[in-house]
N, C-alpha and C positions, 0 to 999 in steps of 0.2 A: 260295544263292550270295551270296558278301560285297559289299557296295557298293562300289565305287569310288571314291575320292574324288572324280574328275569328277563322278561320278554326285551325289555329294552335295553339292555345290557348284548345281549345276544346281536339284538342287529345292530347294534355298536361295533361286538369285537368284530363283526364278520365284515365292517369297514375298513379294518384293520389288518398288518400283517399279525399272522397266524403266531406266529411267536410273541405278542406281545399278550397271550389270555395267559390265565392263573393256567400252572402245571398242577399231576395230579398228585404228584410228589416234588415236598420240597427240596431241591437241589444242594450239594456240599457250598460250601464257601469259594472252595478252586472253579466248583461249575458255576459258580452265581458269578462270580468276577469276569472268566472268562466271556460270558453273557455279554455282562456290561461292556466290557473291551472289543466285542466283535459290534457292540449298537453304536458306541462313538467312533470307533474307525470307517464306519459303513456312511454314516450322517453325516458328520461334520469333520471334512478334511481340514477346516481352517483350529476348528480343536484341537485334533490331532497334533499339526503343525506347530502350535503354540505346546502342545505337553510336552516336547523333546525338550526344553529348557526346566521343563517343574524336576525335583528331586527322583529318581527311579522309585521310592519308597511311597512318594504321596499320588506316583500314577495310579494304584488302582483308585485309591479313593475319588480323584479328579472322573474317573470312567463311571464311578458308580454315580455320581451326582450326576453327570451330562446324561447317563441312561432314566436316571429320576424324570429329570428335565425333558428330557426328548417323549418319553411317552407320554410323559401327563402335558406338554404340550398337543401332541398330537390326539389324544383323548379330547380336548378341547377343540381342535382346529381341523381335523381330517376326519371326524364322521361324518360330517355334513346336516344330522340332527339335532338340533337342541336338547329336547328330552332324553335323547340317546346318550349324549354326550354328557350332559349333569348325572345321569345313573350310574355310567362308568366312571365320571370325576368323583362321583360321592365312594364309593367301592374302591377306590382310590386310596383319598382320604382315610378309609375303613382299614387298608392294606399298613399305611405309614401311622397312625393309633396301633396297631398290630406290632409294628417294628419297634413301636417305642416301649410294648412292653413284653418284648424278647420274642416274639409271634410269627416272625415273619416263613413267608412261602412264596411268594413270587421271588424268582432270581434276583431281581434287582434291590428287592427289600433283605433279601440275605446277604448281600452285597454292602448293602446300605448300612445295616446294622452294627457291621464293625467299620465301616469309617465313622457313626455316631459315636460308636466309642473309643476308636481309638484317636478321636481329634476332638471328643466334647463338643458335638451340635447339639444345641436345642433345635426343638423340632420346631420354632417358629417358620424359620424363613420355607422351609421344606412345605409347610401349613400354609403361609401368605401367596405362595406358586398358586395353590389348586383354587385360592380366590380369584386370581387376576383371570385364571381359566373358565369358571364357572362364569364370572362376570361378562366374559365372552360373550357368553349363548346369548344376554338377556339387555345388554349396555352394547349401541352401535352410535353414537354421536356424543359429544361433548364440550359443552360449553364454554368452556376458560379452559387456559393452561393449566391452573389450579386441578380442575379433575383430571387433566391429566398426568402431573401428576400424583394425585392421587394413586391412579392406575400406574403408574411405573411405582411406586410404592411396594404393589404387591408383584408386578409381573415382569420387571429387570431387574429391582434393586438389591431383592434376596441372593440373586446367584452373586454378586459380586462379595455379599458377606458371608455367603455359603466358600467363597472360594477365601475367602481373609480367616472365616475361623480355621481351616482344612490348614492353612500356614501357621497356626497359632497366633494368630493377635486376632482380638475380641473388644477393642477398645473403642469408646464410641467418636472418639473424632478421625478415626481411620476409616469405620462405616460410612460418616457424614461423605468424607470426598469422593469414597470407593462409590456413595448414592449420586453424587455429581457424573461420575462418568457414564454410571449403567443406565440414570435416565437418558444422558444426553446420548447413548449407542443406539437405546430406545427412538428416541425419537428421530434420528438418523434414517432409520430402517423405519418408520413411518413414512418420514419425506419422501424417501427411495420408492413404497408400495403403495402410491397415494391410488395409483390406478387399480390394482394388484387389491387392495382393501375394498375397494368399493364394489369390486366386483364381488367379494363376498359378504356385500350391504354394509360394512364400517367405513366412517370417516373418521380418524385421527384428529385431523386441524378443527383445531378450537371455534365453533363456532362464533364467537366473539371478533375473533380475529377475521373470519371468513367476510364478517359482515361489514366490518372496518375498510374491509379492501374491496369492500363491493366484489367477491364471491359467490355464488350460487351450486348448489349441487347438481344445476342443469348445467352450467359447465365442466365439472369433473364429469358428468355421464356422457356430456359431446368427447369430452377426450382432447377438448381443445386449449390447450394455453396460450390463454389471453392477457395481456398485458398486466389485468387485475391480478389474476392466478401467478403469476409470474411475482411479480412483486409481494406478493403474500410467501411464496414459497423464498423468497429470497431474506425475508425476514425471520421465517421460521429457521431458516440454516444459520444464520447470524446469532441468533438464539440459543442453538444447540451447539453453536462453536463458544460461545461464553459459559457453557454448563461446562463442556469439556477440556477448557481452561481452568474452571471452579477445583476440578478432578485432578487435574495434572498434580498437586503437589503429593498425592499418595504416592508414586511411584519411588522418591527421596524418603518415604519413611517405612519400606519393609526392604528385604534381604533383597542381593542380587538380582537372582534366579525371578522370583516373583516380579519382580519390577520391569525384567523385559518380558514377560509375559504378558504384563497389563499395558506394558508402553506397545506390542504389538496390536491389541486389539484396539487399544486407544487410537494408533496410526490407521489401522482399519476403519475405524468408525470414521476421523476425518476424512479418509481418503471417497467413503462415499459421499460426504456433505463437497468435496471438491469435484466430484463428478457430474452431481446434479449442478452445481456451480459452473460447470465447462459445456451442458447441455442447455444453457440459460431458462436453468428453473423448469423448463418443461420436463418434467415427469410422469405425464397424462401418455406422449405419444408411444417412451419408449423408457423402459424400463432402468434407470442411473447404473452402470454397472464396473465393479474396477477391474481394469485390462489385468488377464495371467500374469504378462510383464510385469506390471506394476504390482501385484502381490509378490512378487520373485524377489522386485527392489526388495520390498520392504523384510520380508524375510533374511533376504542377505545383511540387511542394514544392521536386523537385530543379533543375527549370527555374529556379524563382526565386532561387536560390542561385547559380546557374552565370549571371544576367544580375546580382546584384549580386557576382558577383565573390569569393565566400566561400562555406564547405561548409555544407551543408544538416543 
């Protein structure tokens, strides 16, 4: 008998935490927000972290976009279904069409709604998320950098312009560098879960490249880095440190506040390509990771910068 999409929607959410299904009433504005601000305080400390520099004004809106993000991530990545996971991505989808024309009912999309208006999002980037998601279930290998990115296209590049419109600039050689850095954070956190990936059947590295260095996917499944492996991953870090050079000159062209924002995640992102760099390239046995310490520097670095009044 064929499933139904109810049906599959259902053992979706029940993969999920219980708060993230549609309410059976839609919530005020003060409880949609609140929502959103309890989902990025819970998830992402290093978020968090980075928002005490954004303006007090533009935190809700920064919460309601990371609340967008975090579940339509996890819609894609933590059911464990394919079909399960495209039912709820599309109903999704159906949710953010709904917000755009003043519709909304899940908290997040009541949330959502006034930061689309009161910072002028088009609904693209919010739209281009739930492809790179979708694309998940059905795309696990990749030929060239080229498709890759392609796929950072849709599944890093938007948050960085979701976070540039939210500042107000919408300009396209500001997107161009802000796309420079969020592939190269992209691909960063690929190099990082090369093992971590494969175990739920993707491989990231370019198959072009894999083949170049004499790579085999019976190596990444021994877990073993081999001299080939190593050299491949040492090339792809050199790679992603030239995207994120490409990137750097945005931070000289918006306000203060935004710029150590970006210049923190920026330091974040290299700080993992220098970890796998300090592990020599073996990513297979144990997973690249940056020491507490070493987030504390860097936090403190960009503190001291933002109290003497100049980027870090």
């Amino acid at each position: 008998m064929e499933t139904t999409r109810a049906e599959l929607m259902e053992r979706g959410w029940a993969a999920l935490p219980p708060e993230y299904r549609m309410p059976a009433e839609t919530p005020t504005l003060a409880e949609a927000r609140a929502y959103c601000r309890r989902l990025t305080e819970s998830h992402y400390e290093n978020f968090h972290v980075a928002s005490w520099f954004l303006p007090k004004r533009l935190r809700p809106h920064f919460h309601s976009i990371y609340a967008y993000c975090r579940i339509s991530d996890d819609l894609g990545d933590e059911v464990g279904n394919a079909e399960q996971s495209l039912a709820l991505l599309d109903l999704w989808g159906e949710q953010l069409d709904a917000c755009y024309r003043g519709e909304a009912r899940h908290p997040v999309f009541v949330a959502l709604a006034e930061t689309v208006r009161a910072c002028e999002i088009p609904k693209e980037p919010f739209a281009d998320l739930l492809v790179a998601f979708r694309q998940d279930q059905t795309v696990t290998r990749f030929r060239t950098m080229e498709e890759i990115h392609g796929y950072c296209r849709y599944s890093a590049n938007p948050v960085g312009r979701l976070v540039l419109y939210t500042c107000g600039y919408r300009d396209e050689e500001r997107f161009a560098l802000s796309d420079y850095t969020c592939t190269a954070l992209q691909l960063a956190n690929f190099w990082q879960d090369v093992a971590v990936d494969y175990k739920k059947g993707r491989i990231y590295l370019p198959q072009d490249d894999m083949e170049r260095y004499g790579v085999t996917e019976a190596m990444i499944a021994a877990g073993e880095a081999t001299p080939e492996f190593r050299e491949l991953l040492r090339y792809e870090v050199g790679y992603a440190h030239k995207l994120f050079g490409k990137g750097e000159p945005l931070t000289g062209m918006v306000d203060a506040e935004l710029a150590l924002d970006l210049d923190l995640f920026t330091r974040g992102g290299l700080e993992i390509l220098r970890a796998i760099e300090a592990q020599g390239y073996d990513v297979l046995r144990a997973r690249p990771s940056i020491p507490r310490s070493r987030k504390l520097l860097l936090l403190l670095s960009a503190l001291s910068a933002k109290l003497l009044g100049r980027s870090a």
